[in-house]
N, C-alpha and C positions, 0 to 999 in steps of 0.2 A: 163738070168737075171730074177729077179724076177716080180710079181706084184704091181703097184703102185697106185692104187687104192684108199688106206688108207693114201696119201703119198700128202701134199703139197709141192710145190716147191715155194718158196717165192725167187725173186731175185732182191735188191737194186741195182742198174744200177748211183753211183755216180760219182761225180767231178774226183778224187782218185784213188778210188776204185770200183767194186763190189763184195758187199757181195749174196753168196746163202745160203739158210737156206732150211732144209728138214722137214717138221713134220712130226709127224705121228698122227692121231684122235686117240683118246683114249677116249672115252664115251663123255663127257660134256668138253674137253679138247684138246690143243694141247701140245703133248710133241718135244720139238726140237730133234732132230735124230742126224745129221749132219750141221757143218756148212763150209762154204771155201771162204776165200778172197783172191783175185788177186787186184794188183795195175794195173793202165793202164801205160805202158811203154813211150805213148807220152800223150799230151796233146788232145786224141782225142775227152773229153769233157770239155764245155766250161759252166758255170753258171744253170750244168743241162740239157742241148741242146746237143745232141749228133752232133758232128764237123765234125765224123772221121768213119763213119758206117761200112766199115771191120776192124777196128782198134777194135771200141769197139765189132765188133762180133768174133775176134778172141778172146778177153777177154773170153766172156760167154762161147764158145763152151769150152775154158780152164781150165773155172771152173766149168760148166756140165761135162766134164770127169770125172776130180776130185771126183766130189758128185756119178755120178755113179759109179766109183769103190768104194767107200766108202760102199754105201747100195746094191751094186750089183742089181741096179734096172736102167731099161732104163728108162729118164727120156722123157718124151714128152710135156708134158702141164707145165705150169708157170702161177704164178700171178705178176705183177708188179705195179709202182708206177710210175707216171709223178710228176716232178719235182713241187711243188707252185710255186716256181718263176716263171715258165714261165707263170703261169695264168693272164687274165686280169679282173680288175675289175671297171666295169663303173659304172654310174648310170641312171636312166631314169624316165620317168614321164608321164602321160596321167592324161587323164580328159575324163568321158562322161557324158551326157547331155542326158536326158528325157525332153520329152513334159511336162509333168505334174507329178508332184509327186506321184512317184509310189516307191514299196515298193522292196527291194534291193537284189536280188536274189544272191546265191552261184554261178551261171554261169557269171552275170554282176559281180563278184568279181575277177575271174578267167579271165574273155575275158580283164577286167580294168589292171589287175597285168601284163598279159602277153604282151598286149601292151606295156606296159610300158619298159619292157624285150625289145622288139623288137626296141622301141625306145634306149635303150643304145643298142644294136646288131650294129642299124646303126651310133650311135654316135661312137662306135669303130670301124665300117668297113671306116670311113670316117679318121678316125685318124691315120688309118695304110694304108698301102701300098697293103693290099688286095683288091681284085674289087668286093668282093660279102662277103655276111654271111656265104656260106659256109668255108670260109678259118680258120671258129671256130667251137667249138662244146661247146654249153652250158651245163656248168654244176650247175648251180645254182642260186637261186634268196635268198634276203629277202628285207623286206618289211621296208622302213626307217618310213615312214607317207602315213595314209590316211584321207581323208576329203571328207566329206556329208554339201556339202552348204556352203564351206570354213571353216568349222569347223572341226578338228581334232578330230577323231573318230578312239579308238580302234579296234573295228569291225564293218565294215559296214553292213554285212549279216543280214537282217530284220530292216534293218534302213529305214527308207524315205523321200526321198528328191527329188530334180532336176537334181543333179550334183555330182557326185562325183570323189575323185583325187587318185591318187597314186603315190608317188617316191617309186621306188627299187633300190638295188645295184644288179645287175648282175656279174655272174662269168662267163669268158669265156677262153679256154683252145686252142690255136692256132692248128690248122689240121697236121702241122709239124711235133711239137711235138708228138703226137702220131702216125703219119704215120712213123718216123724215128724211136721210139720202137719198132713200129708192124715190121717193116726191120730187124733189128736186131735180135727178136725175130723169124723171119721168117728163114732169114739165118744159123740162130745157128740151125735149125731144131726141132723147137719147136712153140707148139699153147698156144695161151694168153689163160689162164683159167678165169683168172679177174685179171682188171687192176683198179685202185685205182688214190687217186692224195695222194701226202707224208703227206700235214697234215691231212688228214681224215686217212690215215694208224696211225702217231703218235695218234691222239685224241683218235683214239678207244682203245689202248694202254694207254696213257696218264690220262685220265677221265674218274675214276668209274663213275658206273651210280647213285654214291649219289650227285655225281656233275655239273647233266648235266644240272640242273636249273641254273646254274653261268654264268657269262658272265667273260669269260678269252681270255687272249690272249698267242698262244702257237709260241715258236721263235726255228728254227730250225737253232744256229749259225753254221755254218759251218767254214770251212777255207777260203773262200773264201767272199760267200755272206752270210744275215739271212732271210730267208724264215719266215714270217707271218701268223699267222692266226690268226681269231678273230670267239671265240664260243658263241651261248647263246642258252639258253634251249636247249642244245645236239647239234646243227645247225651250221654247218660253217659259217658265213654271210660276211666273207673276205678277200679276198689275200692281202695280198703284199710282197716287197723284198728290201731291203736293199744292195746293191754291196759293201758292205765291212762287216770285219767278223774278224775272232781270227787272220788270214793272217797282217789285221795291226800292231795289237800289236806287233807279233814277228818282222815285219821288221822295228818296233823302235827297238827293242834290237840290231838287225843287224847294223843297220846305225850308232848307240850310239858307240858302243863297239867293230863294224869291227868283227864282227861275222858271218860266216857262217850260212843258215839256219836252219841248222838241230840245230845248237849248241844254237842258240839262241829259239827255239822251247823246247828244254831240259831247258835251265832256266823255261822259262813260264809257264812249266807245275810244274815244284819244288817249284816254289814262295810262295806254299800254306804252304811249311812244311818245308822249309831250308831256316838257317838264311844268308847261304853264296854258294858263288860257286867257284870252281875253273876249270876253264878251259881256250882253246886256242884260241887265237886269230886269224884271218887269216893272220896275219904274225908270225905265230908259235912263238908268245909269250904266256908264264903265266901269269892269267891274274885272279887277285881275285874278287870277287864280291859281296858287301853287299846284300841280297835280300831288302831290305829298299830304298837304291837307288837305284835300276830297280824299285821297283814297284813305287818310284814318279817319274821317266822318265816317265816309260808307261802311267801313270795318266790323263794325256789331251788326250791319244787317245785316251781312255776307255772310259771317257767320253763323247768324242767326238760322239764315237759312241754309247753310250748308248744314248745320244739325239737324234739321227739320227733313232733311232727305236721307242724310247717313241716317237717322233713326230709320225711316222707314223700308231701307235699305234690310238692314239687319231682322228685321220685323219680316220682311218678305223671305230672305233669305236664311233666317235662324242660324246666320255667322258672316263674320268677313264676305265679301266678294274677294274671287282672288284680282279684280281689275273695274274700272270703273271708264264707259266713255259716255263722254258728255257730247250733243251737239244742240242743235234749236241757236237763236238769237240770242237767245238771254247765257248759254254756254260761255260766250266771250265779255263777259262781266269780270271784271278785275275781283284779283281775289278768290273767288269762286272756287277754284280748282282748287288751291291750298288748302283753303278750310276747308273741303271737303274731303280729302287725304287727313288732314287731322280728327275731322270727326269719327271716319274710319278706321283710323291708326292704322292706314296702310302708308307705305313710302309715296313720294308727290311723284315717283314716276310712274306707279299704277293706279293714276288718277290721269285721264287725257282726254282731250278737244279734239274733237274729230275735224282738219281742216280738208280735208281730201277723202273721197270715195275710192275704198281699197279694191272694190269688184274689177277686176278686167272686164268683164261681159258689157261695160256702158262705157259708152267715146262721147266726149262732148261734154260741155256745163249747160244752166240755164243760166242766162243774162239778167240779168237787176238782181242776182239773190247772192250770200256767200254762201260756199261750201255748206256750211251747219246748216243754213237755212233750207238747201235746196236738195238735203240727203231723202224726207220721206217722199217728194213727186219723185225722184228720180229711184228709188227703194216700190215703188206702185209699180212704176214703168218693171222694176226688174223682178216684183214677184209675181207681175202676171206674164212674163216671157216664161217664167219657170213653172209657170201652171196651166199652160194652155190648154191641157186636155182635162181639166180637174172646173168640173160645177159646182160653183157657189149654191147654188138656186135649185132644190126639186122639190117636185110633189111624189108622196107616196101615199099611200093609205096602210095603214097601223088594224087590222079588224075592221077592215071597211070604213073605218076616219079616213077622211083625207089630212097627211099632215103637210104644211108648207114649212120644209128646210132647208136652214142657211147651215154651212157649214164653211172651216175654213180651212179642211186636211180632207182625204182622201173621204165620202161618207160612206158610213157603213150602219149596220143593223142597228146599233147600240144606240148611234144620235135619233134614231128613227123613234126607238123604243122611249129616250129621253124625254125626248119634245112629245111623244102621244103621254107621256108619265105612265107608262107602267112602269110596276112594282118590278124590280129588279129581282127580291128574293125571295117571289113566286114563281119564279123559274127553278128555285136548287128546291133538292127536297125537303122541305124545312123535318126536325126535329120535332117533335111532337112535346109539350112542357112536360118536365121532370114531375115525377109524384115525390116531395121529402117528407118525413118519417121522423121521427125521436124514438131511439130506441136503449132504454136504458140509461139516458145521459148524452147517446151517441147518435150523433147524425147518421142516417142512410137515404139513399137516392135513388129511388126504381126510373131508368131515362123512358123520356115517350120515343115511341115508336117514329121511324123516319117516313117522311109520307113519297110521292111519286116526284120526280124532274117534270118542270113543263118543257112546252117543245115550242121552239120557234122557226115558222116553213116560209121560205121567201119563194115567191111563185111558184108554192105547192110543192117543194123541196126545202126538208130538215136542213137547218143552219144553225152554225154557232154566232153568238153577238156580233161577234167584229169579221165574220163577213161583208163586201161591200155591195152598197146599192147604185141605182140607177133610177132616171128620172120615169114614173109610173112605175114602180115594182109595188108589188101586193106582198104586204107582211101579213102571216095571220101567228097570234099569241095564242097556246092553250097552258092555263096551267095546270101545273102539277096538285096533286090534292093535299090537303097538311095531313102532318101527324097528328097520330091521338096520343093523346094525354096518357102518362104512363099510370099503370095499372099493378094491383099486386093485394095480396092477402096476409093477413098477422103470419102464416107460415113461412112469406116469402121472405119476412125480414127477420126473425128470429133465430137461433140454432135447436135443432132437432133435441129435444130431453125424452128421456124416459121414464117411464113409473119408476118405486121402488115396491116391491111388499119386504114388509121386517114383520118380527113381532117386539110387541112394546106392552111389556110388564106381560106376558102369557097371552094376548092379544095378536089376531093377522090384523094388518093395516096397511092398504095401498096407498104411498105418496105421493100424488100426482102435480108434477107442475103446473102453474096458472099465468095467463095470460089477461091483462088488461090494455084495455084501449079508452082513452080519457078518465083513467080511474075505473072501468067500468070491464068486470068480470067478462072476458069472450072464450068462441073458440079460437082453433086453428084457420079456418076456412071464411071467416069474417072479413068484409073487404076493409079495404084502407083506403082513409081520405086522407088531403093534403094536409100536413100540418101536424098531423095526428102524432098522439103521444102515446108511446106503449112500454109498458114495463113488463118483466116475465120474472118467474122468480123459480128456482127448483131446487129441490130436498138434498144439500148435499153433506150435512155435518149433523152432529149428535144435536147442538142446539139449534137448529132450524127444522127438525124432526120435533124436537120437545115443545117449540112453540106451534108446529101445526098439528100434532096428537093433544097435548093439554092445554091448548092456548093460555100459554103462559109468555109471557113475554121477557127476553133474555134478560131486558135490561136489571128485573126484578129476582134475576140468579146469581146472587154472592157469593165469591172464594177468595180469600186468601190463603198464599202459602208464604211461610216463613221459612228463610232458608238460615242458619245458623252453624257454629261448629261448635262442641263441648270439649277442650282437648286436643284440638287439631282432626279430630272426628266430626263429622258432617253431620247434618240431623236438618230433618222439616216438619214443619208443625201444619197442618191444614186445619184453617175453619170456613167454612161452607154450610150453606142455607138448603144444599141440595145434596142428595150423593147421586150418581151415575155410574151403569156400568154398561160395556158393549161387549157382548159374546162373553160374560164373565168377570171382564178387565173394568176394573175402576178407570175413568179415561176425563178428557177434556171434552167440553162444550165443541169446538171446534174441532175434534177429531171426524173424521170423513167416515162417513157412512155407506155402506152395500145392501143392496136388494141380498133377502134371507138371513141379515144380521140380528140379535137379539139384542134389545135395550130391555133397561133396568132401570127406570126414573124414578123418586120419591123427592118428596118434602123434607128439611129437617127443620126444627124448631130449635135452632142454632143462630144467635147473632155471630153474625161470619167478623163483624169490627171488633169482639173482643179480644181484648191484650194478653200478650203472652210474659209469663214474669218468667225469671233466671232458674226461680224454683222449679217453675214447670219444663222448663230448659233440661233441668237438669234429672228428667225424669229416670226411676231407673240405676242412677250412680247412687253408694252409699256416701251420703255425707255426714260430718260427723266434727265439730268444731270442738268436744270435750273427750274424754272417757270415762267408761263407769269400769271399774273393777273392783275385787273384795280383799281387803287390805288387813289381815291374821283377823279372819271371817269377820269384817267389817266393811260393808260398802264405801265405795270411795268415788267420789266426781271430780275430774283431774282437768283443766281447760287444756286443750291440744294447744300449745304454744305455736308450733310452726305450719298451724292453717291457712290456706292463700283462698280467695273469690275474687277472680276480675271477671272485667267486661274491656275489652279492647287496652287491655293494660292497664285499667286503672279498676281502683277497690271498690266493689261494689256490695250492695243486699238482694236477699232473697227474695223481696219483693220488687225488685228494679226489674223495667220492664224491658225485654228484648226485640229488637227489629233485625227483616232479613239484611243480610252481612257481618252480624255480630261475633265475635269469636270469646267465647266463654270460656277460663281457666280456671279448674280447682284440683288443688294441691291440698291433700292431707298432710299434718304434721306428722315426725317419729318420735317414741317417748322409750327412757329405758327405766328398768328397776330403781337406776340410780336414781331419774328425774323427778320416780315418785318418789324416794325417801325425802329426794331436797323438799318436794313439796310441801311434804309433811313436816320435815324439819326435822327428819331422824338423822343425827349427825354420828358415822363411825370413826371413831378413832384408828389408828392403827396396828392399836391390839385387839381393838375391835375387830376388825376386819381379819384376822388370825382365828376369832372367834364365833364368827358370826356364821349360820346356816340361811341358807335360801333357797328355796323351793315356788315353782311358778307351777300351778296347774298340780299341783304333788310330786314336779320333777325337777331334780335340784337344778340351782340356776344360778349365770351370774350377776354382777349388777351392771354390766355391759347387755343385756341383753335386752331384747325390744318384749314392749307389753299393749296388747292388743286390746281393746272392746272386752270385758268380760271375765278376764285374767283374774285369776284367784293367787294371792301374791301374798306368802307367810316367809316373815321373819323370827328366827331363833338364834340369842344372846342365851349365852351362858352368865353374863352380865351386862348389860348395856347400858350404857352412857349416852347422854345427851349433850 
């Protein structure tokens, strides 16, 4: 046989079938040579999962003859594809924390992302039935959101902050899976040359590179399940899978119509271009069939299932795709593509069937398959032309572990570190825990201390993560040491007070602020634990001096002041249980106190609640509602006619009690000589009045004239009349 050299072997390992495909390189190109499909005789694969491993290795070795007699070349090496379905994809999230705002390095972006990776690593080793991270092999991240100080930041590379975050979606390919191809491939007597996952074989196939700016999602329906992916800027960033596919549709035709599969499979694929069918039924009847009515039976499942993948579409991609290509066998299911544009609520031309292979790089079809069906062997064939120099397959050692890694991009430190599971953020210097405090009501935070970076040396030279490796490189891990736990003393969190000395009643007296720590009397120098509650208290007012000189307690110091006006004059009435004075001055409880000031506190035995009446209002003023005068040396009691007493405008007594805001008015009456004779009833005529003498006081007067309090008031008639 001849040389194969020039010669890829690409082999789709399906549900079905496998297909093998031969190229050949021809300058900037592969041309297809040979192609051969074999069915599997049982069911010895299951949703992509090999079931039945000499079942499907007798397949291969079946169809490696085949291809060797064909090209008369012994075949040895192969490229193959792992199934998307079986991939998992989680998600994960970290957070790290600096002391101080420092400025955001390309390695703290890298140690943050990876963590985060490792954080879905263990959220998927916890959710399956594995006991460790090795039962996976990662194959990929992307980056959903990051944040600098809670804020959402495209890049954080040269940012600066305190904090910053990461969510990623992880992609992880279960050990299974690829150890049951590597069997297969083993037994068939043949070595893996590169192994792929299915959508990264269709995309490199599927999406020129004027496309790779897009965000699509590419759907591999099958007959069975439809395999997921979701791209943007050229990047897989998704798996998933759907367990139902073109398999449904045909077994409504079956169930409707009492059709065998195969016959109900021949409608499905005709619906596109015949208006009718005639075939048998399986009770070998003739049996006519409108194509109009099959396709609105089918109708609800196609739908059905076109929601079942826009959901998870939208689920992977947290919005629209801006496009959708479908290919696989079950692709060409009537229906399908519309309802899948509507589930989307995108327009039905960015929903499309891929019938033809967009790469220039491959010449040639395979034979027995269509276009959809025969895009991932020929998508195998083209990612491993494009990856010739890039190994699937090394061993390293991780600290003297050996690790065996599969990777499917360039490998480097980071997958190395993955699969040994080190701790990612034992590498950065971690923060040491915060010491928190109550202080006065108020939160405070002494931060811990940041501890050392560890160091990662790839054959005895310092590297960053995503350096790359090669097959036998020696990693060794040192880490970094943690922080300690922050530390601090009652001094560190309170503010600085000073004594006062005063004197207090002819007394010196130093008054020194106090410090407690859970209720409990300290010093300044007393350390603090977490949690810890501290209160400080310091001497700054007249009444916080009285209650730690006489332990008296303020609540038990009464005052009021009434604030009133007599007149339009102001006046205040104080009653108070206490008096106080500072440097002399009567003053308030609350007035502010100084070192070398003199207080003056006593007791009074004063209820401070009692009422203040208008009487006592009016202290001071003379009031006088009558008058007394002596009338030809006779005392006389005259009621003031024109005496006024309010209280806010209205007539009040002397025992009415006043509140501050009150405004009290009193108005004496005027009385004349004349007012007293009316009083008395001395009536003059007006020869009277020719006749009559008056004297007030010994000074003659008239009876116009005013008469006071006291007034000594003689009349002389030479005759008088009444």
């Amino acid at each position: 046989m001849g040389d194969n050299k020039e010669l890829i072997f690409a082999l789709d390992i399906g549900t079905r079938t496998v297909v093998g495909v031969i190229f050949k390189q021809q300058e900037d190109k592969l041309i297809v040579e040979e192609s051969e499909i074999v069915e599997h005789e049982r069911r010895s694969m299951l949703d992509g999962q090999i079931h039945n491993v000499s079942e499907v290795t007798a397949q291969v070795q079946k169809l490696k003859t085949r291809l060797e007699e064909k090209v008369d070349i012994e075949l040895d090496k192969v490229a193959i594809a792992a199934a998307g379905r079986a991939l998992k994809t989680v998600k994960g999230s970290f957070e790290l924390q600096f002391k101080n705002n420092k400025e955001v390095t390309k390695e703290d972006v890298k140690t943050l992302q990876f963590t985060a990776v490792q954080k879905a690593q263990e959220e998927l080793v916890a959710k399956s039935d594995k006991k460790s991270a090795a039962g996976y092999h990662f194959v990929g991240y992307s980056v959903i959101q990051s944040k600098l100080d809670g804020m959402e930041i495209t890049d954080l590379v040269g940012q600066r902050g305190s904090r910053i975050e990461v969510e990623v979606v992880a992609t992880f390919l279960p050990r299974v899976v690829v150890d049951s191809l590597l069997t297969v491939i083993r037994q068939a007597d043949l070595e893996v040359e590169h192994l792929t996952l299915e959508p990264i074989a269709a995309s490199n196939l599927l999406i020129p590179q004027q496309m790779h700016d897009f965000n699509l999602a590419l759907i591999d329906i099958g007959a069975g399940t439809s395999d997921i992916a979701v791209t943007r800027e050229g990047t897989i960033i998704g798996y998933d899978m759907v367990p139902v596919a073109g398999d449904e549709i045909t077994e409504v035709i079956c169930d409707k119509y009492m059709l065998d599969y195969h016959s109900a499979e021949e409608i499905k694929r005709g619906l596109a271009d015949k208006e009718k069918f005639m075939i048998k039924d399986i009770l070998d009847q003739d049996v006519e069939l409108p194509a109009q009515e099959v396709l609105e039976e089918i109708e609800p499942k196609a739908e059905e299932l076109a929601n079942l993948i826009g959901e998870r579409i939208i689920e992977l991609n947290q919005k629209q795709p801006q496009a959708v290509i479908c290919f696989g066998g079950g692709s060409l299911a009537p229906l399908l593509k519309d309802k899948l544009a509507q589930s989307l609520e995108l327009p039905s031309n960015r929903v499309g069937i891929k019938n033809k292979q967009d790469s220039n790089q491959i010449e040639g079809e395979i034979e027995g398959v269509t276009i959809t069906q025969g895009i991932t062997p020929l998508g195998i064939g083209l990612s491993t032309y494009l990856n010739q120099n890039q190994a699937n397959f090394l061993d390293v050692t991780v600290n003297d572990d050996l690790i065996h890694l599969f990777t499917l991009t360039e490998p480097k430190v980071s997958d190395a570190l993955l699969a040994a599971e080190i701790d990612f953020k034992e590498l950065e210097p971690n923060l040491g825990l915060a010491l928190t405090v109550e202080v006065n009501d108020e939160i405070k935070v002494i931060p811990g201390e940041p501890g050392t970076a560890g160091e990662v040396r790839l054959n005895g030279e310092e590297v960053g993560i995503d350096a790359g490796i090669s097959n036998g490189d020696e990693i060794e891990v040192e880490f970094g040491e943690q922080g300690q736990t922050g530390e601090g003393t009652i001094a560190d969190v309170v503010p600085r007070l000073e004594s006062k000395e005063i004197i207090a009643n002819g007394e010196k007296i130093e008054l020194k602020p106090q410090y407690y720590l859970d209720d409990e009397l300290v010093t300044l120098d007393t350390p603090l634990h977490d949690r810890a509650e501290i209160t400080y208290q310091e001497i700054l007012t007249v009444g916080e001096a009285i209650e730690e000189i006489w332990d008296i307690k303020l609540v038990n110091l009464k005052e009021r002041i009434i604030e009133y006006e007599v007149n339009g004059n102001r006046r205040k009435k104080r009653y108070s249980n206490y008096y106080v004075e500072l440097n002399g001055n009567q003053v308030s409880l609350d007035t502010e106190i100084q070192s070398e000031d003199e207080l003056f506190f006593e007791q009074l035995d004063q209820n401070a609640d009692e009422k203040l009446t208008v009487d006592e209002a009016l202290e001071g003023v003379d009031i006088a509602s009558s008058l007394e005068i002596v009338m030809n040396n006779r005392p006389l009691e005259i009621p003031d006619a024109g005496f006024e007493l309010l209280k806010n405008g209205t007539e009040t007594t002397l025992d009415a009690e006043v509140n501050s805001g009150d405004e009290i008015t009193y108005q004496p009456g005027e009385m004349t000589i004349k007012d007293v004779l009316d009083y008395i009833n001395y009536k003059l005529s007006d020869d009277d009045l020719e006749k009559v003498e008056i004297k007030k006081n010994g000074v003659s007067a008239q009876l116009h004239n005013k008469v006071a309090d006291g007034d000594q008031i003689n009349v002389f008639l030479s005759t008088l009349s009444q």
